[in-house]
N, C-alpha and C positions, 0 to 999 in steps of 0.2 A: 541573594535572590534564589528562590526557591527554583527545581527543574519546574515546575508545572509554569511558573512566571515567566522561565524563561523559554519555553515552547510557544506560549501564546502570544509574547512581543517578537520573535518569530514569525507566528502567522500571521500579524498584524503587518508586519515588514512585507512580506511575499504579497497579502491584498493590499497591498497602499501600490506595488509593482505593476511596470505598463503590461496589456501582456504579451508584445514585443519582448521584452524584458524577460520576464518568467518563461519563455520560449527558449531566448538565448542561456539564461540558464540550465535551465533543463537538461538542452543539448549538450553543453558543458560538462555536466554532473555525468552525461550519462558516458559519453566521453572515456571521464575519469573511471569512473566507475569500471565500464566494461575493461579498461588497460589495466585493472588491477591496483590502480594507485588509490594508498589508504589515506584518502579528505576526509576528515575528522569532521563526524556528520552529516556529510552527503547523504545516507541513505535517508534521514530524518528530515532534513530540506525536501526529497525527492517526494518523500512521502507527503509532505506538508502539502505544496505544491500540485499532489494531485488533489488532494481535499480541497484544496484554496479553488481550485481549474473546476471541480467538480459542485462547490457548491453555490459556483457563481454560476454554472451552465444550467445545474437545476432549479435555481432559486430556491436555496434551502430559508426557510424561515428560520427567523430568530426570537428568542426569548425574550421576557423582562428582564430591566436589570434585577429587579428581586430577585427571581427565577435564577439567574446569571451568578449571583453571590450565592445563593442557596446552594448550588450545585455547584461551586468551584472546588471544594473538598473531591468529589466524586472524576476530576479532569485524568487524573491519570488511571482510572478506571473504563474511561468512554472509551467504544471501538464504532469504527465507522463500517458498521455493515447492518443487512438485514437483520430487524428486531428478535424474528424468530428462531437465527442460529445461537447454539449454541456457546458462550465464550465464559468460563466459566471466574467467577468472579466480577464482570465488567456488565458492563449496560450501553445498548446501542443507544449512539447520539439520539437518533430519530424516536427516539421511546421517552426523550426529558422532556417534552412537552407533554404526554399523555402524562406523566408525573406528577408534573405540575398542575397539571390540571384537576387531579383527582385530591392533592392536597386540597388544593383552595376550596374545591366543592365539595368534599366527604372527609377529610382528616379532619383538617382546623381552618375551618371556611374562617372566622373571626379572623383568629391570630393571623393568616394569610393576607388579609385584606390590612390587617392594620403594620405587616409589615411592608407590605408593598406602597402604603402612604408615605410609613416614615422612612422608609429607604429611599424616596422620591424623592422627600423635603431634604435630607442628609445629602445626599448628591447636587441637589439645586442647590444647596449652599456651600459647595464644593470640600462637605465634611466628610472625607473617605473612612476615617476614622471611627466615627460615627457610626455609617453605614454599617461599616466591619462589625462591630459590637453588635447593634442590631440584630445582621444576620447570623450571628453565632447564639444570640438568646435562641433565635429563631432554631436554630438547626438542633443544640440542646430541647428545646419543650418536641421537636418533631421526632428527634428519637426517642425520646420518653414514650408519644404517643403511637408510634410505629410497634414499640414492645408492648406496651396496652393492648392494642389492639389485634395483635396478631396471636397472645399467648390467649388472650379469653379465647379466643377462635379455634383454637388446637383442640380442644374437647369435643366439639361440634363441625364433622366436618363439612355441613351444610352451611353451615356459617360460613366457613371459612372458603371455601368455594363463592361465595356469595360477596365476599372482602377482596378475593382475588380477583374477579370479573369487576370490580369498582376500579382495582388500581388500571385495569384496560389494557395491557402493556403484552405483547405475543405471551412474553416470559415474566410473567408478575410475581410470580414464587419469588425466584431468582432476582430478581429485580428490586423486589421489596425488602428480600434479606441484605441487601448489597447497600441499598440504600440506609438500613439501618444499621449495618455494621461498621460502613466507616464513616457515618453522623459521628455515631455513638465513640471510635477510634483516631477521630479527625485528628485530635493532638500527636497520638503517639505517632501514627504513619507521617505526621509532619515531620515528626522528629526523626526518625527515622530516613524520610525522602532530604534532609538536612545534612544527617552523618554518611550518604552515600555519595560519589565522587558524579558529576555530572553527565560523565560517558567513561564505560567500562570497557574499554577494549578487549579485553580478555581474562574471562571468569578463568582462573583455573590459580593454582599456589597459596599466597597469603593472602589472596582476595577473596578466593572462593571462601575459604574458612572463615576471613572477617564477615561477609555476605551473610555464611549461615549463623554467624553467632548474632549477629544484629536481625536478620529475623527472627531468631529462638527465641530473644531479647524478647521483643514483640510478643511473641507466642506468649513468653511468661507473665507478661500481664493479661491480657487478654485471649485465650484459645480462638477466639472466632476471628483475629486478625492475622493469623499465618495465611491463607489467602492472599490477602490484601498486601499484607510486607514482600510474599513475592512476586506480586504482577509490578507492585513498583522495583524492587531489586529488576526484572524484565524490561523494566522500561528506560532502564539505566544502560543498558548492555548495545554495546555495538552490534551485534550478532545477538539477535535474542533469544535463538534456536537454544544458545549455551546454558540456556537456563537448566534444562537436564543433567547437567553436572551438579546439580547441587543433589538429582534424586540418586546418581551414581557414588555421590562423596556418602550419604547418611545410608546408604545401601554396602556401601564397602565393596562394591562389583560393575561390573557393568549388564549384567544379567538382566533380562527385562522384568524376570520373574522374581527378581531379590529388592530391585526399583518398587515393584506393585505392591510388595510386602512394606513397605516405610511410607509414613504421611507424604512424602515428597514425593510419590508417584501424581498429585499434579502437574509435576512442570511439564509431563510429557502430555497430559492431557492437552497442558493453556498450548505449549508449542505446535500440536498436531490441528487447535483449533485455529492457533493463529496461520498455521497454511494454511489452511482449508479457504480462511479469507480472503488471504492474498490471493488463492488461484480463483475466488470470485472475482474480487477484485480484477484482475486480470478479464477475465471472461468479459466482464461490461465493457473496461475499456477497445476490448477486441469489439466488441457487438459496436459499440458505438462508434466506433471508422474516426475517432479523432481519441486513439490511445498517445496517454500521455506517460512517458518514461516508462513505459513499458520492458523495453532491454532492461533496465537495471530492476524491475519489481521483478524479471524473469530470475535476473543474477541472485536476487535474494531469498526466489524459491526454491531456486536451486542448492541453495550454501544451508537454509532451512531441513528441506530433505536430505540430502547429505549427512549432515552436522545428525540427524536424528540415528541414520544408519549408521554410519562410524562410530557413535559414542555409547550404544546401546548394542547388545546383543538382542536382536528384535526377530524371533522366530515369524516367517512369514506366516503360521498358521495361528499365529496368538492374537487377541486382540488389538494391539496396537499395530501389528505388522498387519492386519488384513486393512485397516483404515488405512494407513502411510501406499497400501499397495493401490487403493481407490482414490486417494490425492495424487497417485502418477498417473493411473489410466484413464483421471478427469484430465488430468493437464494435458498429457497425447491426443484425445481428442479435442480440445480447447483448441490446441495450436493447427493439428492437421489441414483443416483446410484452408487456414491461413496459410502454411506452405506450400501446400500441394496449388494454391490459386497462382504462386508468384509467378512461377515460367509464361502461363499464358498470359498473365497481365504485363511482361516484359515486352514477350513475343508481341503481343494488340496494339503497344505502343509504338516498337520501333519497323513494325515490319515493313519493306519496302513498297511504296504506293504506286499506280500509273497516277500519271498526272492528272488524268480526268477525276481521280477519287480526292483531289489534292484545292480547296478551296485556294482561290486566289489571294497571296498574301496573307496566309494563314500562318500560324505558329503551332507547335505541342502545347495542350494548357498546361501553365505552371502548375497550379494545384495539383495536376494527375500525373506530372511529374516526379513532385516532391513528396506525393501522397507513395506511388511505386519505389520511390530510393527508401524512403523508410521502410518499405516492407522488406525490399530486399538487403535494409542494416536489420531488420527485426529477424531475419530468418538466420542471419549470420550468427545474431546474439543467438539463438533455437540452437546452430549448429556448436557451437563453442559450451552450451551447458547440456547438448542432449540426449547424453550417458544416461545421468539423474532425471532427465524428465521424459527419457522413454521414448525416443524421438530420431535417435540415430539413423538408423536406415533412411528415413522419410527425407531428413534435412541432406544427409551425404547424398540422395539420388536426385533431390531436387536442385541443388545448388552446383552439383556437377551439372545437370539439364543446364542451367542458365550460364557458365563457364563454357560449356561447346558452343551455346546458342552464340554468343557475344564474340569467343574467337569465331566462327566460321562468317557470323552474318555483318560483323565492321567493316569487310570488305566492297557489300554491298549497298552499305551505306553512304562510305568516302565516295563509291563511285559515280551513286545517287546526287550527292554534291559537286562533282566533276560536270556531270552532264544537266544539270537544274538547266531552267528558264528564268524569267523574271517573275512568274504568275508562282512557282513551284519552290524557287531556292530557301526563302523563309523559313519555312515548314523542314523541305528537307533539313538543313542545316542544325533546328530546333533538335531533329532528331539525333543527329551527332553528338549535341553536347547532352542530350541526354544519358547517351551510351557512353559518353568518357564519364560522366557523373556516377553511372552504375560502376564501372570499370573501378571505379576508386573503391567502392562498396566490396566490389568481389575479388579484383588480383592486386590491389594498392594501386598507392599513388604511383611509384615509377610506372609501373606497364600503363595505366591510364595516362600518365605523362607524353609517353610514348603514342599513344592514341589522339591525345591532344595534340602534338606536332604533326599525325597525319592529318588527321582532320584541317590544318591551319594548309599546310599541302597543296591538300583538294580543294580548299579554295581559290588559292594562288594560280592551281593549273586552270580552272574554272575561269576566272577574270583574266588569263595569259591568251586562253583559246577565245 
């Protein structure tokens, strides 16, 4: 089974999941993850998981199966962000529709429609086989017609401007080249994505070497698929930052300046493009108030940034070091006012009430409960990577804030439950165990333990008086 096969029965598994289920995962993963402990894949589940969470919240549309066989070649090529950024090599999910659409109505409107019938009838008859062949005539006659059309177009660049606004796509150049290079390559990069191990724990020894010899491989048959051979070698890699050791192995340095001089000064391009994503990524999830596995997409920008600094000599004045300096001073303000909000949204929940502000038999809402303990794990995750992400001072003075706030103010909380009514104990009491719950968050479990037997205490004296 090929990796890209077995990515997609993967995310087939995660959407068939309740999402109770994919919750308690999550958590789990992310768990792990933050402890350090190496789950062979979690970061790939993690990631899946939020695509799966993401494109059931937006209702992403889906394709024909035509469409679907067309483009399964092009899978380990897809990157799940805005059409317009840059990623080089790859082609945003959200842009294979506009694709397709320009096939069917300006490439090969025929040959389109007549394989979209017999793909139909070949699946209604549960001819997978069939189909297969089909779409492989199909994908051969379209890269035929992809270099037809684009090489008459080269001469004339009114044309060709005119051929790129057809394909419609933010990044059509790009997009069109990508699409015809690994039409045109689909065999070898199979072969290829075949002879590689399914998860590379770590590029570096006799791996690295086999790595670069089975792209070079590539490269010798074709020039226009060195690309392509290593966004898949990238997609292999546990750490895919690691992929710049292959521009440091054919450089003979680590020098960013001796990296720039060898073809393999891509990896540090795709690496630098693929932060930039993940700190989008990130961003939405924060805008959007239901971030999912966020701690661990943090832990992976951080080992990304990192991993670029340590393995490269990156002068901050050189082109890569001023871009690596603008994907930390995006990510410090991304996070800041997420951390700089925690202390008052702590402080809003638990602060001591009179009774008159205190509804009758009321409770803390769960929601805004559980929605505050994640922030205050999210910030902990901020404090533990915030070296790398520029962050230090803000997460050390914030998090000390809510360690005074929690020791000085539990006192006035136990006693809040000591002296409750009938109308008021609910609520107060809600607030207790809220604050043993952050307590676990901030000083561990034993001192929150500790707090939970006071708490249990102040009940006791409460129902004795």
């Amino acid at each position: 089974m090929s990796g890209a096969d077995t990515v997609e029965r993967l995310r087939q598994f995660l959407r068939e999941l309740s999402p109770k289920a994919r919750l308690l995962l999550i958590g789990e993963l992310e768990r792990c993850v933050l402890r350090g402990e190496d789950i062979a894949g979690a970061d790939l589940v993690l990631q899946e998981l939020r695509r799966v969470m993401r494109e059931q919240r937006d209702g992403v549309p889906r394709i024909a199966s035509s469409a679907r066989l067309f483009f399964k070649p092009l899978e380990p090529f897809m990157v799940d962000d805005v059409g317009d950024h840059t990623h080089p090599g790859r082609i945003a999910r959200s842009s294979f529709e506009t694709l397709w659409t320009w096939i069917r109505r300006d490439l090969m409107p025929v040959d389109a429609k007549i394989l979209s019938d017999d793909i139909g009838d070949a699946l209604l008859a549960n001819d997978e086989a069939k189909a297969k062949l089909i779409t492989r005539r199909f994908q051969d006659r379209a890269a035929a017609a992809f270099t037809t059309h684009f090489e008459g177009a080269a001469s004339d660049e009114k044309v060709r401007r005119r051929l790129l606004a057809q394909v419609g796509t933010p990044r059509s150049d790009e997009d069109s080249t990508t699409l015809r290079c690994v039409l045109k390559g689909r065999d070898k990069l199979a072969e290829l994505a075949e002879r590689l191990p399914l998860r590379i724990g770590n590029l570096a020894n006799e791996q690295l070497d086999e790595c670069k010899a089975l792209i070079e491989a590539v490269e010798n048959v074709d020039r226009e698929l060195f690309l392509y051979a290593l966004l898949i070698v990238r997609d292999r890699l546990a750490a895919p930052w690691q992929l710049v050791r292959l521009g440091t192995k054919a450089a003979g340095s680590d020098t960013a300046a001796r990296v720039a001089d060898t073809r393999y000064r891509v990896t540090v391009t795709i690496v630098l493009a693929d932060l930039e994503r993940m700190v989008r990524e990130l961003g939405h999830e924060l805008r959007s108030g239901r971030g999912v596995a966020v701690a661990a997409l943090l832990k992976t920008i951080h080992d990304s940034a990192r991993g670029l600094r340590t393995e490269l000599d990156l002068p901050i004045a050189s082109t890569w070091g001023r871009a690596l300096g603008a994907v930390r001073a995006n990510i410090s303000d991304l996070l800041r006012s997420e951390i700089q909000s925690m202390p008052g949204r702590v402080r809003n929940l638990l602060r001591p009430r009179p009774s008159d502000e205190i509804r009758s038999n009321s409770v803390l809402d769960p929601d805004e409960v559980s929605e505050i303990e994640a922030l205050v794990a999210f910030v902990g995750a901020c404090r533990q990577f915030a070296t790398e992400l520029a962050v230090s001072e803000m997460t050390q003075r914030t998090f000390s804030e809510l360690q005074q706030y929690l020791d000085q103010d539990m006192p006035a909380l136990l006693d809040g439950v000591r002296h409750a009514g009938a109308a008021d104990r609910g609520f107060r009491q809600s607030q207790v165990d809220a604050a043993v719950r952050l307590c676990v968050k901030v000083f561990g479990k034993d001192y929150a333990a500790l707090m939970g037997k006071a708490a249990e205490v102040a009940g006791t004296e409460r129902r004795a008086g």
